[in-house]
N, C-alpha and C positions, 0 to 999 in steps of 0.2 A: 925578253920583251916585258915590260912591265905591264901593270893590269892597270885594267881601264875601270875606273871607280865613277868619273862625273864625266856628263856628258853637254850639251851649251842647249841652251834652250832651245835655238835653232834645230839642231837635230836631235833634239825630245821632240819637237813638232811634228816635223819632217817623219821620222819613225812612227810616231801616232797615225800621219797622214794615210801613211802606207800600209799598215797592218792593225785590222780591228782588234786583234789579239794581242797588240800591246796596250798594255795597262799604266795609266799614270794616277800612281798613289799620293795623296796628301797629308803631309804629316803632323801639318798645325792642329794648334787646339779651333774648336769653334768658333770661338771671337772672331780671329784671325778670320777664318775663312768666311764668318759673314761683311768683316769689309772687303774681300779681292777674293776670288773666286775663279777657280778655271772649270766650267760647266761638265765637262768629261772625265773628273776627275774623282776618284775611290777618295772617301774620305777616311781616313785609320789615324787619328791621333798618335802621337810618337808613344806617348805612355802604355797605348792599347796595344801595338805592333807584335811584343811576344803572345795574345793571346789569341792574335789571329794568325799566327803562323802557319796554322793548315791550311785555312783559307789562303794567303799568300802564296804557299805552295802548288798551291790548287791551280793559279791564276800564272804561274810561272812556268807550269808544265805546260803552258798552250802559247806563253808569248814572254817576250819581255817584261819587267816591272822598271816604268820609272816613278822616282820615289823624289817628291815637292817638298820646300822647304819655306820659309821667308826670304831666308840668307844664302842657303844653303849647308849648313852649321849641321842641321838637328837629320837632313836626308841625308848625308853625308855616315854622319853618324848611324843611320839606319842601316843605310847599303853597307857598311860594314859587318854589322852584326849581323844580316840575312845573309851575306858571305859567308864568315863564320857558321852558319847553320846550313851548308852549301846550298845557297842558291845564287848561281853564278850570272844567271844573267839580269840580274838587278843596277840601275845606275841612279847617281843624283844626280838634280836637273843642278850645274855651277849656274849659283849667284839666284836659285830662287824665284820665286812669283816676283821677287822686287827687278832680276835682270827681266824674265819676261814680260814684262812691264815696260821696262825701257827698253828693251832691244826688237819684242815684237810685236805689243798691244800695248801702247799709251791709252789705251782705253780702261784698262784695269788699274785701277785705285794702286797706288803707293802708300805705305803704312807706317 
């Protein structure tokens, strides 16, 4: 069975909706997140990610981490490497604050 790496923004929602104890992490720089913003969301820049690792850990032993992109490109690349570091149940949101944008909040800025 192959592993599940990304998940649709739809059900990063859906998951959030259901369980406090999932966490959705953001990986953009600042900039980024002061034009589009998802209010619920851990902010950890991509570049900061190995230094909060404990913390991450911390947040993974209570719940899911979904881990936000632009593109999808840079969580993708995250959920890899917290893989790598076993933490297994981490996912990237496919296609980004820019899909959840158009697929479930026209409300939030495209960039």
């Amino acid at each position: 069975m192959p592993v599940v790496l990304e998940i649709s923004p739809a059900d990063a929602k859906r998951r959030l909706s259901e369980s406090n104890k999932t966490v959705l992490i953001d990986v953009r720089e600042p900039e980024e997140c002061a034009v589009a913003h998802l209010g619920t969301a851990e902010y950890i820049p991509m570049s900061l990610v190995p230094a909060a690792l404990q913390r991450l850990e911390g947040m993974a032993e209570k719940g899911d981490l979904l881990v936000l992109c632009h593109h999808g490109v840079r969580s993708l690349q995250v959920v890899a490497w917290l893989r790598e570091c076993g933490l297994e149940n981490c996912y990237s949101v496919a296609g980004g604050i820019d899909r959840w944008s158009r697929d479930l909040d026209t409300a939030i800025p495209r960039y």
